[in-house]
TIKENU-604101 format. One record per residue (C-alpha): residue number from 0; residue in three letters; x, y, z. Coordinates in nm, 2 decimals. Layout:
PT|vomi|kolkol|u|v|w
PT|NUM|ALA|X|Y|Z
...
***
This chain:
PT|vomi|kolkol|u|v|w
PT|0|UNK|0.00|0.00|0.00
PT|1|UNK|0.28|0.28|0.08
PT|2|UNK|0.49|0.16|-0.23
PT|3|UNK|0.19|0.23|-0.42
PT|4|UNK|0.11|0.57|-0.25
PT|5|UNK|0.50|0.71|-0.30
PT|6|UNK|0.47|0.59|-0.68
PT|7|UNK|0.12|0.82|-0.72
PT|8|UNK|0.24|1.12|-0.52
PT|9|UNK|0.57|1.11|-0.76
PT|10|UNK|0.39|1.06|-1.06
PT|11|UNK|0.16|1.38|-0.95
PT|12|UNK|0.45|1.58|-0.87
PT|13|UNK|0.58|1.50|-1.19
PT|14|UNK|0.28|1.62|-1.37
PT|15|UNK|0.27|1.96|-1.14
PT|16|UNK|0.63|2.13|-1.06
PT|17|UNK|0.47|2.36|-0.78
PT|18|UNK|0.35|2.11|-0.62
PT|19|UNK|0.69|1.94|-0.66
PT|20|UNK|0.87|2.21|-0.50
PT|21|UNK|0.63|2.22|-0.20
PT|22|UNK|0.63|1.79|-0.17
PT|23|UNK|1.00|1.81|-0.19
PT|24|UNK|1.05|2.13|0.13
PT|25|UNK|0.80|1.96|0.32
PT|26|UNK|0.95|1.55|0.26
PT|27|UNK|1.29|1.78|0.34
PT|28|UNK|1.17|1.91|0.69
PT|29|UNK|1.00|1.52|0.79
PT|30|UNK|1.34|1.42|0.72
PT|31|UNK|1.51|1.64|0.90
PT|32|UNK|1.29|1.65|1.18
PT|33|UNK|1.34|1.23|1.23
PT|34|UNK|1.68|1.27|1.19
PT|35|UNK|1.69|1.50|1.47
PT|36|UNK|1.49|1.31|1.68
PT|37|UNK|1.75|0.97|1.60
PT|38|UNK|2.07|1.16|1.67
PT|39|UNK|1.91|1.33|1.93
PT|40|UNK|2.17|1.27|2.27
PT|41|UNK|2.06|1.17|2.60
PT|42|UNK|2.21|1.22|2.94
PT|43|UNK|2.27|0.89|3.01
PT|44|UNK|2.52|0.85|2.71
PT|45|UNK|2.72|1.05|2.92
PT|46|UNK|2.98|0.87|3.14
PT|47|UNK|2.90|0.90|3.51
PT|48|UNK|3.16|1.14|3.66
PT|49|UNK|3.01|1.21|4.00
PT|50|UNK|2.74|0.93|4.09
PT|51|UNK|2.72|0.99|4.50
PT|52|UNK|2.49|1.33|4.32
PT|53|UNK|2.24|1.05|4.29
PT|54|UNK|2.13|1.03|4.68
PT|55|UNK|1.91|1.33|4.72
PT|56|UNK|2.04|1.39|5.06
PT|57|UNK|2.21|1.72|5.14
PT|58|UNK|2.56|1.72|5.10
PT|59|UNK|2.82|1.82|5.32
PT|60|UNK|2.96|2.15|5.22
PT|61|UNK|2.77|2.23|4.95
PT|62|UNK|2.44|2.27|4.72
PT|63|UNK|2.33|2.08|4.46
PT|64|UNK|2.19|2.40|4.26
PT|65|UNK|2.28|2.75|4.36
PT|66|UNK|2.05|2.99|4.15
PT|67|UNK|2.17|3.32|4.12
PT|68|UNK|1.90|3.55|4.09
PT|69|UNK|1.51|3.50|4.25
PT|70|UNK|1.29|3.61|4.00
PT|71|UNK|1.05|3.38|3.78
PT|72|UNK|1.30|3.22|3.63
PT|73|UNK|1.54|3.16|3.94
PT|74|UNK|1.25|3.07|4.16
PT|75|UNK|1.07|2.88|3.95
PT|76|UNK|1.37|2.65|3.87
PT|77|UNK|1.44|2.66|4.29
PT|78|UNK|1.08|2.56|4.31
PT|79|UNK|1.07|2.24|4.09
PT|80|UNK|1.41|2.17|4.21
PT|81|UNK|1.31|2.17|4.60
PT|82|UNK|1.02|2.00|4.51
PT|83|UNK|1.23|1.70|4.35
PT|84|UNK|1.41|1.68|4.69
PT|85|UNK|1.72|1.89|4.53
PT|86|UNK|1.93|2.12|4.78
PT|87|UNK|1.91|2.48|4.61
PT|88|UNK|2.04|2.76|4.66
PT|89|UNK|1.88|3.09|4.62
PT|90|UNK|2.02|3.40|4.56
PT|91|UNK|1.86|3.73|4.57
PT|92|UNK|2.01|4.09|4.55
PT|93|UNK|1.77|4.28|4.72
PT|94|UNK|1.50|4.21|5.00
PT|95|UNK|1.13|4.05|4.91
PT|96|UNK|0.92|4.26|4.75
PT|97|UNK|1.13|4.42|4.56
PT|98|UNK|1.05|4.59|4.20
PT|99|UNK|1.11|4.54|3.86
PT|100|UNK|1.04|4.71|3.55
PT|101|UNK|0.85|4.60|3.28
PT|102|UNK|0.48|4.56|3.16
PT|103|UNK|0.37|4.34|3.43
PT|104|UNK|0.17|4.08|3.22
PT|105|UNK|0.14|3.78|3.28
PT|106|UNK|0.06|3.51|2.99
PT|107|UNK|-0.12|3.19|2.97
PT|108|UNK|0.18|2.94|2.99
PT|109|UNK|0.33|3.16|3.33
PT|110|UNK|-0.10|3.13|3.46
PT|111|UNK|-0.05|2.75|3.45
PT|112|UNK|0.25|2.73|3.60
PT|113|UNK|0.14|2.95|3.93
PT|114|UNK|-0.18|2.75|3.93
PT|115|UNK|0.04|2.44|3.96
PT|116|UNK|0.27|2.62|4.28
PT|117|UNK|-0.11|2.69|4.40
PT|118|UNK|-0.02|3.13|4.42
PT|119|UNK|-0.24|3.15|4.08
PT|120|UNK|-0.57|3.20|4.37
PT|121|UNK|-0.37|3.37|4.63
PT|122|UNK|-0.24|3.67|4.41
PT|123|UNK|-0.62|3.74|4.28
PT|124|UNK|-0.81|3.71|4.67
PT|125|UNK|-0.54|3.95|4.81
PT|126|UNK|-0.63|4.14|4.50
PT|127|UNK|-0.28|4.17|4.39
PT|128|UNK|-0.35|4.07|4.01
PT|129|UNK|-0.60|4.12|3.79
PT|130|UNK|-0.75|3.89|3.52
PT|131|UNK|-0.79|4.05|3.17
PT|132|UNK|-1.11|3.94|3.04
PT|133|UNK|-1.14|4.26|2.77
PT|134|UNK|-0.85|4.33|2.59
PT|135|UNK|-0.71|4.38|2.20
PT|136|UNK|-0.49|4.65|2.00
PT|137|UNK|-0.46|4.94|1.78
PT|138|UNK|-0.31|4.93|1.42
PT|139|UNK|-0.09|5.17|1.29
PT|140|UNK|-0.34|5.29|1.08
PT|141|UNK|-0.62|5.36|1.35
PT|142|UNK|-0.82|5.02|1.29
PT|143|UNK|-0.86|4.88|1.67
PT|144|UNK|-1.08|4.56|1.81
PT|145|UNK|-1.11|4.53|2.15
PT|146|UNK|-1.31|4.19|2.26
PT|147|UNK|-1.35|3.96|2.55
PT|148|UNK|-1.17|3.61|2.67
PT|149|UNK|-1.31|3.50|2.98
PT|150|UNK|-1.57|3.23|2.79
PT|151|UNK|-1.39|3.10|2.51
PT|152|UNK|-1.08|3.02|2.75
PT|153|UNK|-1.24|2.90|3.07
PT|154|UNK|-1.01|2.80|3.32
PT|155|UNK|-0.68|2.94|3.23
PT|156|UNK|-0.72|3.31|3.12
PT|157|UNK|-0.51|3.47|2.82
PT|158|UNK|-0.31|3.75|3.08
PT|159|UNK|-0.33|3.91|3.42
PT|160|UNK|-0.19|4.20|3.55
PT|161|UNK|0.07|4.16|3.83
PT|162|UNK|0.31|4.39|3.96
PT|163|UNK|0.64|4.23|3.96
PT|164|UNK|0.64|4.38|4.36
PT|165|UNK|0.43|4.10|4.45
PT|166|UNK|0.48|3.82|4.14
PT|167|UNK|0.81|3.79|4.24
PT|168|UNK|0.80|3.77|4.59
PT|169|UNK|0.49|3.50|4.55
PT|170|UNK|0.73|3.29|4.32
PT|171|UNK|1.02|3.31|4.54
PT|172|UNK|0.82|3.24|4.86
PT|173|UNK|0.65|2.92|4.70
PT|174|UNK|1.02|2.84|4.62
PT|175|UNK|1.11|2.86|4.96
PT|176|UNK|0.82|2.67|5.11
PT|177|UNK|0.88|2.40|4.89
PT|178|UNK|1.25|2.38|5.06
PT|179|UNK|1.49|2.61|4.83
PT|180|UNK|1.70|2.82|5.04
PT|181|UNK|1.63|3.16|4.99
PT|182|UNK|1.89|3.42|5.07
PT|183|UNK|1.80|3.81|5.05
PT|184|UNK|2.03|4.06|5.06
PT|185|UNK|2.28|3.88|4.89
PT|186|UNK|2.39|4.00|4.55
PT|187|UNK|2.67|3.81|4.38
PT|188|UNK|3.01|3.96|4.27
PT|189|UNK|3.19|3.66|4.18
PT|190|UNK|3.17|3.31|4.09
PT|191|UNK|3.48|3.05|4.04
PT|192|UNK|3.46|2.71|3.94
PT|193|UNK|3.74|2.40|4.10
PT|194|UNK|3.74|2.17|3.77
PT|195|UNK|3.92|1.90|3.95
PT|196|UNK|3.67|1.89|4.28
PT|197|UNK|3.33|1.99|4.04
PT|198|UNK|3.21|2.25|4.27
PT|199|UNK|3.20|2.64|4.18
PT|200|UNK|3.24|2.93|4.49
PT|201|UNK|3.00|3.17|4.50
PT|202|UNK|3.12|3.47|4.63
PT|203|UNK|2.89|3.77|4.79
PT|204|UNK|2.94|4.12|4.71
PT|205|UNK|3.05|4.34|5.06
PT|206|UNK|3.06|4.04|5.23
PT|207|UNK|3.31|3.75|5.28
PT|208|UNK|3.04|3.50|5.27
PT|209|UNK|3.03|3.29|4.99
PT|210|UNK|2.88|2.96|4.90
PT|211|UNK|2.96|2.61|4.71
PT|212|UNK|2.76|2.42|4.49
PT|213|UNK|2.80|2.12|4.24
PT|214|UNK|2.58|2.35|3.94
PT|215|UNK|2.55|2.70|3.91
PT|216|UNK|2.26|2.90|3.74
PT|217|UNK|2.26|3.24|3.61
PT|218|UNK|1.93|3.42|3.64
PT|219|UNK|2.02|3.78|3.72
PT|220|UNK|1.82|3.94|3.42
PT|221|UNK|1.87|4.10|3.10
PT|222|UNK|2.20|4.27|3.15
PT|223|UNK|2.33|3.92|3.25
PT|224|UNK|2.62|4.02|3.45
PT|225|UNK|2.74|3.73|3.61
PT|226|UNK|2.71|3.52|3.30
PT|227|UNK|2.89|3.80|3.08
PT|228|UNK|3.17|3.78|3.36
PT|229|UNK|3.22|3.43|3.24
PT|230|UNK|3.23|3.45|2.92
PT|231|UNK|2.93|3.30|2.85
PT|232|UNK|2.70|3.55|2.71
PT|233|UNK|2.91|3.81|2.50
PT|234|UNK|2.66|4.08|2.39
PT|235|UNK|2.49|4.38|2.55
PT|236|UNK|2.13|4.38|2.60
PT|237|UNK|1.91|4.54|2.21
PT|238|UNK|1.61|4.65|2.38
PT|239|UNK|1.45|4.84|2.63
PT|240|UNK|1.10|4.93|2.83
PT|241|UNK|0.98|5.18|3.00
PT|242|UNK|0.70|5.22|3.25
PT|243|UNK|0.49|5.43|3.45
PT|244|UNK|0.17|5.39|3.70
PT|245|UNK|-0.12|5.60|3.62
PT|246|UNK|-0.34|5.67|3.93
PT|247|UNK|-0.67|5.53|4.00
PT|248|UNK|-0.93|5.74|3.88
PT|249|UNK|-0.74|5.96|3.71
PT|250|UNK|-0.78|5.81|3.34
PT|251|UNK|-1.03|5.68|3.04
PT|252|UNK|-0.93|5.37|2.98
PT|253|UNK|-1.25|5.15|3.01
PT|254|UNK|-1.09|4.81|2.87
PT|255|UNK|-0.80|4.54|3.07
PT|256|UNK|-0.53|4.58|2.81
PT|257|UNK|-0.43|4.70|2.49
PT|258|UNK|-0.12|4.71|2.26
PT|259|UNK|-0.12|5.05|2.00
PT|260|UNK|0.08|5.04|1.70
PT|261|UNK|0.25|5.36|1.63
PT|262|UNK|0.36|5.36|1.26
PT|263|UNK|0.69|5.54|1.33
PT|264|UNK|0.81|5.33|1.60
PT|265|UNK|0.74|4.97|1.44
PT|266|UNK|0.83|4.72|1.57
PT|267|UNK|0.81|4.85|1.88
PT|268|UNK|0.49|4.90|2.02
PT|269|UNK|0.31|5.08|2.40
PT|270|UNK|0.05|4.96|2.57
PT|271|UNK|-0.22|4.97|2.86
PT|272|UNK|-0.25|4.69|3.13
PT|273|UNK|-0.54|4.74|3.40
PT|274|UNK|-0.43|4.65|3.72
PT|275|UNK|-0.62|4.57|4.09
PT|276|UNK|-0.80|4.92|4.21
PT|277|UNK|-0.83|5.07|3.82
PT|278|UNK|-0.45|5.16|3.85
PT|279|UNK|-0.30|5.13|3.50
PT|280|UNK|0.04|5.05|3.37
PT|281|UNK|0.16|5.22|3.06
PT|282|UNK|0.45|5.11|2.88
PT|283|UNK|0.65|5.13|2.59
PT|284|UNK|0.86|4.88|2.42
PT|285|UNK|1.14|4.97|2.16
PT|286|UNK|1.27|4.67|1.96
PT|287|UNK|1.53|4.61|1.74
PT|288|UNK|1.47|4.61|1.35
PT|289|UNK|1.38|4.97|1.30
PT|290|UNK|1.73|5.19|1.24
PT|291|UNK|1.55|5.54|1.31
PT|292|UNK|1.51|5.44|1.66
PT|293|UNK|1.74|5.32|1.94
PT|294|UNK|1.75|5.25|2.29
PT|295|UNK|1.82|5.63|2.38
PT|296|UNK|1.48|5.75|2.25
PT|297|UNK|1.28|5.57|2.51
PT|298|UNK|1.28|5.86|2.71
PT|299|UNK|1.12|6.06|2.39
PT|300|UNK|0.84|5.79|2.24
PT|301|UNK|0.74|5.76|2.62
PT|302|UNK|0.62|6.10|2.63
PT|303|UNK|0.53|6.15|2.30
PT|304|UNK|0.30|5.90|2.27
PT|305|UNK|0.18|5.97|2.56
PT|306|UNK|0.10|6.34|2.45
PT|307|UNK|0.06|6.33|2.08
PT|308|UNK|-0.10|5.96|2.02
PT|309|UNK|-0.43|6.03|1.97
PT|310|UNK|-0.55|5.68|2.11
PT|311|UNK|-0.31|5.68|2.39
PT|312|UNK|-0.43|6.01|2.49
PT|313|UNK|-0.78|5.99|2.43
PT|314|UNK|-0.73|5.66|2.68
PT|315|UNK|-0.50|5.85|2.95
PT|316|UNK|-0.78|6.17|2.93
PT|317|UNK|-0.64|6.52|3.04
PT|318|UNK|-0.66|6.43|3.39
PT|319|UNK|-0.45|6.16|3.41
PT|320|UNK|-0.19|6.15|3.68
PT|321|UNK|0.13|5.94|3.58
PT|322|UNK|0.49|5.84|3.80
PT|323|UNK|0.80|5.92|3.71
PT|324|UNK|0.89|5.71|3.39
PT|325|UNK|1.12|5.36|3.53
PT|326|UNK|1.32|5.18|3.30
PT|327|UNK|1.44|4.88|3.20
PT|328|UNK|1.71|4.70|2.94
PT|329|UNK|1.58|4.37|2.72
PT|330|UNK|1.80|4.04|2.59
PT|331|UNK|1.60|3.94|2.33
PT|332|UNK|1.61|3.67|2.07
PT|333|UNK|1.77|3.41|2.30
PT|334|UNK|2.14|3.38|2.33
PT|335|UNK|2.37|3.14|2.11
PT|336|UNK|2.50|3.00|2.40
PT|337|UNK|2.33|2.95|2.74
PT|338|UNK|2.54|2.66|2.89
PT|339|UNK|2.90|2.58|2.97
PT|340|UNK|3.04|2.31|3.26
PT|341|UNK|2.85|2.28|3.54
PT|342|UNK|2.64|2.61|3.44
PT|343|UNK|2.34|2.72|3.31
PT|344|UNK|2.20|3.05|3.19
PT|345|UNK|1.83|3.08|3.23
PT|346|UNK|1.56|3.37|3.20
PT|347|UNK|1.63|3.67|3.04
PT|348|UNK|2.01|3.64|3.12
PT|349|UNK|2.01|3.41|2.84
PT|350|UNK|1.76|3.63|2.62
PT|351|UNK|1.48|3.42|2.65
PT|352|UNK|1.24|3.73|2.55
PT|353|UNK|1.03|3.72|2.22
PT|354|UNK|1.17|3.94|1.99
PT|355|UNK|0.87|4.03|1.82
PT|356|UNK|0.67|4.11|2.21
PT|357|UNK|0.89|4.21|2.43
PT|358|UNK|0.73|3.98|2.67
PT|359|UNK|0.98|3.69|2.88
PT|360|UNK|0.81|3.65|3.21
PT|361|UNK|0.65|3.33|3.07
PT|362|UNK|0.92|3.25|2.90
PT|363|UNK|1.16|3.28|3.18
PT|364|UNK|0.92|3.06|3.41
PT|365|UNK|0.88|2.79|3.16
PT|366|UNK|1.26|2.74|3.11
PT|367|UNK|1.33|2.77|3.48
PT|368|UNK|1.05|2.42|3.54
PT|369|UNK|1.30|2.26|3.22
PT|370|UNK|1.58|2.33|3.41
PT|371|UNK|1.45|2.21|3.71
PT|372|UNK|1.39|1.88|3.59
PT|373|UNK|1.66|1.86|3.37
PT|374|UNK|1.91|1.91|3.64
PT|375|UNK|1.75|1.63|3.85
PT|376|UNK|1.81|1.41|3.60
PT|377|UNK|2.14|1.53|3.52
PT|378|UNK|2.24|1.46|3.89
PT|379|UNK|2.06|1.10|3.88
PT|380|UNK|2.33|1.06|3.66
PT|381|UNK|2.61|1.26|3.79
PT|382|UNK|2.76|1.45|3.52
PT|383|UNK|2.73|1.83|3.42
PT|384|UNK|3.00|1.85|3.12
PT|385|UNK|2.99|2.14|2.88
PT|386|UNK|2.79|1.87|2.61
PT|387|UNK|2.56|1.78|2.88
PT|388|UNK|2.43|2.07|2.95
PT|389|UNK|2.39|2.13|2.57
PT|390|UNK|2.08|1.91|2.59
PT|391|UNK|1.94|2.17|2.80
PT|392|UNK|2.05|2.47|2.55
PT|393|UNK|1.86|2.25|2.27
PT|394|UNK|1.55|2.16|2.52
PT|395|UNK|1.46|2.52|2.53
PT|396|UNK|1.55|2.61|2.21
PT|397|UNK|1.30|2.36|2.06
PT|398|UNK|1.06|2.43|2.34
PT|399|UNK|1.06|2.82|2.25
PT|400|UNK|1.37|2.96|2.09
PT|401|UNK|1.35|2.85|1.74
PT|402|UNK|1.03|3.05|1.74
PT|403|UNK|1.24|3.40|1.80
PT|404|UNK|1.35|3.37|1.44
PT|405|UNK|1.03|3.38|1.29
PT|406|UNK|0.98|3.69|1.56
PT|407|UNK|1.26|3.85|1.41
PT|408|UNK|1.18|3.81|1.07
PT|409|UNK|0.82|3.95|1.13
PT|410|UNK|0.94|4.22|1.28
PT|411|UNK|1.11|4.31|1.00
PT|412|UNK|0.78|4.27|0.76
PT|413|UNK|0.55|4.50|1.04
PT|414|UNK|0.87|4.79|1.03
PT|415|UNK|0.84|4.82|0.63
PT|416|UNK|0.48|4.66|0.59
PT|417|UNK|0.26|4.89|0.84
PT|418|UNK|-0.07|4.76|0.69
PT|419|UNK|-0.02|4.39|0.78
PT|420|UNK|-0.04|4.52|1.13
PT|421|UNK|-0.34|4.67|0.99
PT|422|UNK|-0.49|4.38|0.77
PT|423|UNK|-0.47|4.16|1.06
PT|424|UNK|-0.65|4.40|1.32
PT|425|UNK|-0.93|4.40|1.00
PT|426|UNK|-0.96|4.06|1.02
PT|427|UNK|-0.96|4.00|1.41
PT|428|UNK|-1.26|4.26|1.37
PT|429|UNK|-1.43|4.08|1.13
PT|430|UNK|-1.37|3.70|1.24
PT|431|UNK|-1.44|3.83|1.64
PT|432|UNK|-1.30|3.69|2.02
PT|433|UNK|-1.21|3.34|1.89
PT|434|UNK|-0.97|3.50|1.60
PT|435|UNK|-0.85|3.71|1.87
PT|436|UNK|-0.77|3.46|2.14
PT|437|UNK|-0.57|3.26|1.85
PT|438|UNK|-0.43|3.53|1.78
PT|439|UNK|-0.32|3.61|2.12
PT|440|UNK|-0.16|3.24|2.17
PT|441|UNK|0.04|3.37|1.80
PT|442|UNK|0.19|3.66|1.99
PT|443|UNK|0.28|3.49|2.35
PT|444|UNK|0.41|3.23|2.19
PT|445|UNK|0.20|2.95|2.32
PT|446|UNK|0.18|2.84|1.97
PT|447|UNK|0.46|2.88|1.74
PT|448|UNK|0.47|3.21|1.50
PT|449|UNK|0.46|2.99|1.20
PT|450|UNK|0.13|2.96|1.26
PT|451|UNK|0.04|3.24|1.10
PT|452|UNK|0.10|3.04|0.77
PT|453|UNK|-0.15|2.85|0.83
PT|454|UNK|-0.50|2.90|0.58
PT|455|UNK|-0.75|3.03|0.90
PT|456|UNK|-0.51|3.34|0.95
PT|457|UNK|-0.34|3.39|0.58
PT|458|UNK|-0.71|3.37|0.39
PT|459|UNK|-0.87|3.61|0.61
PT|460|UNK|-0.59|3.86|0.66
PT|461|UNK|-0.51|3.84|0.29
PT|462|UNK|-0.86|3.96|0.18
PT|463|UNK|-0.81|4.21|0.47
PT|464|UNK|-0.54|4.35|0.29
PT|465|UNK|-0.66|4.35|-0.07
PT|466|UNK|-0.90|4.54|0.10
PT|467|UNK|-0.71|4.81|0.23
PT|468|UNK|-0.50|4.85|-0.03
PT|469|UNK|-0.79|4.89|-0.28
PT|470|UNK|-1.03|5.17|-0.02
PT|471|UNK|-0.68|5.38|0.03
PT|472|UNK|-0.64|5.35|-0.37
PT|473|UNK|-0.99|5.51|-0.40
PT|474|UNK|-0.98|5.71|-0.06
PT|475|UNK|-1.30|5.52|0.07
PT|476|UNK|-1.10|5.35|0.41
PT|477|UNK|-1.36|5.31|0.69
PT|478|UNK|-1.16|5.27|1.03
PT|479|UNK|-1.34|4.94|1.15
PT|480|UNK|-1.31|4.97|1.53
PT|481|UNK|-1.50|4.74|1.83
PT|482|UNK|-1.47|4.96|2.16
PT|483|UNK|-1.57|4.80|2.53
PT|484|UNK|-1.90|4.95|2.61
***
């Protein structure tokens, strides 16, 4: 029967050259997809170098893990770790809570995994997040949708608002419930690793404390300090963020979130996040692709937009009382390299930010749970070599990071293609909450970018665009716009 099927699909693609083309790519990826998965290496093809790592016990002198860094991605990873029975180390700078600067959402993937550390119920009854139930965006060209989520996604919402104040400290407290050793106060200045006993020194900064352990993690944040110390990441952060609190009562904003294109600023983008009490966070991200703007105009967009946008505005009203601007640097993309012996790189230390979003808490807290059981298994075993810890580089990189290509790549098409921005907010008009909520799982990366490929999104956002093109040919565009009553 498959002899027979191969002979008919080659006789076919003999007959039809397009089709050849396209039977030949996709036979191309299938291939190298199995091959992947056949050559794929496991831990275990690793010789055992230090098998007493097996007994889960603590071990004298010294942590298994020590995590450098306690936000999602260093607390999440001490979470799942303590929860294995694994002796980690935390390591945090400052004291819990603490800030940190960026647009506070919160996506699906992230949801699940506080649901699972059972904080998901606690943050919302202490009424320190907020579920977004109404949300959307605003095109470049003025077209805007705003719809609603809570039905079509039941359980698990699309985004809340948190402010990293209190996420953090609820990750990082669930971390050390669960048995991680939490240390405040204690930022890092220095780490050195003893090849020959497998252990690395942590040393604190002010302090002649310091601390041994068998693995360490870098999960300090985007400038990735310690991990640049090493030599293991090798580039400067490419983005940045900005943020400011608007005061309760003081704005228009009627809806939970929304994300406005401004034409001049693609691929960046600002947006509006409701939080507990009507506060709202505005923020702006500038990302890389776009060589009219850099970092060092964050301080401008912020305010123009602000000022001069005249949805931004119109949302913020003329009473509107907003902090001081904060901001922050972004890794995004994913670094080449987020591994070396007896050392990982995790969170946006090791760029784990979407390119095309901004966005890295999820991210950040769905590498750290990888880690966390990667590293178990690694020290069932008992070996942390350079190549093993590859397989952890690659576990994330299929997970997540391959996707930051397509990211890229888009970004480029929204900088010198505005109207796909707005063709697509046509269509999530047209099609509704359902288009929108697949869209949303597009943009968080829940489901890969290429998605966007497939017929439900390029047939409807195609015609969109025809569309468009034709009205503003014969100056008859309509700005199609749904706002929350």
């Amino acid at each position: 029967m498959a002899p027979e099927f191969v002979q008919s699909l080659l006789l076919f693609a003999s007959d039809h050259p397009i089709y050849a083309v396209v039977i030949t790519v996709l036979s191309l990826f299938v291939l190298r997809s199995l091959l992947k998965k056949l050559l794929k290496q496991k831990i275990t093809n690793f010789p055992r170098k230090f098998p007493e790592d097996r007994d889960k016990r603590s071990k004298e002198g010294f942590y298994d893990v020590a995590v450098v860094g306690a936000g999602p991605a260093g607390s999440t990873l001490g979470y799942y770790l303590a929860k294995a029975g694994r002796n980690c180390l935390l390591l945090e700078k400052k004291k819990f809570p603490r800030d940190k600067y960026c647009g506070d959402a919160v996506c699906k993937t992230a949801i699940e995994i506080l649901m699972d550390m059972g904080i998901y119920e606690k943050l919302i009854k202490e009424n320190k997040a907020r579920v977004a139930d109404a949300g959307g965006l605003c095109s470049p060209g003025g077209l805007s949708y705003i719809g609603r989520s809570k039905e079509i996604l039941g359980e698990v919402p699309a985004a809340l608002a948190c402010k990293r104040w209190w996420l953090d400290e609820a990750i990082a407290m669930a971390a050390k419930r669960a048995g991680a050793y939490l240390k405040e106060n204690s930022g890092v200045r220095d780490a050195v690793f003893d090849a020959k006993a497998g252990l690395w020194t942590v040393y604190l900064e002010d302090s002649d404390k310091s601390y041994k352990a068998r693995v360490l993690v870098c999960a300090d944040g985007a400038p990735s300090k310690l991990a640049t110390k090493l030599g293991i990441v090798k580039r400067p952060p490419d983005g940045s963020c900005s943020r400011a609190y608007v005061e309760s009562g003081t704005h228009k904003f009627k809806a939970d979130g929304c994300i406005f294109y401004h034409r001049d600023m693609l691929p960046g983008y600002s947006a509006l996040f409701r939080h507990p009490n009507n506060e709202l966070n505005y923020c702006v991200y500038l990302i890389p692709g776009n060589p009219k703007v850099t970092n060092d105009d964050l301080p401008y967009w912020h305010d123009f937009l602000m000022k001069q946008d005249p949805n931004i505005s119109k949302s913020l009203g003329p009473g509107a009382k907003l902090e001081r601007m904060k901001a922050a640097s972004l890794r995004l993309g994913g670094e080449p390299v987020s591994h070396g012996d007896h050392v990982l790189v995790v969170g946006d230390a090791a760029g784990m930010i979407d390119p095309m979003t901004g966005e890295g808490i999820h991210h950040a807290m769905e590498a750290g749970k990888m880690a966390a059981v990667f590293l178990d298994e690694a020290m069932h075993h008992g070996n942390y070599d350079k190549d093993v810890l590859k397989l952890y580089h690659e576990a994330w990189m299929d997970k997540f990071g391959s996707d930051f290509k397509w990211s890229f790549a888009i970004c480029q098409l929204l900088y010198r293609f505005p109207i796909l921005l707005d063709a697509a907010t046509a269509a999530i008009a047209r099609k509704g909450d359902k288009f929108l909520a697949a869209w949303a799982d597009i943009m968080t990366g829940r489901v890969p970018k290429i998605h966007l490929l497939r017929p439900e999104f390029v047939i409807v956002i195609t015609f969109e665009l025809v569309s468009l093109i034709i009205k503003r040919a014969l100056g008859i565009e309509k700005k199609r716009e749904k706002k929350l009553e």
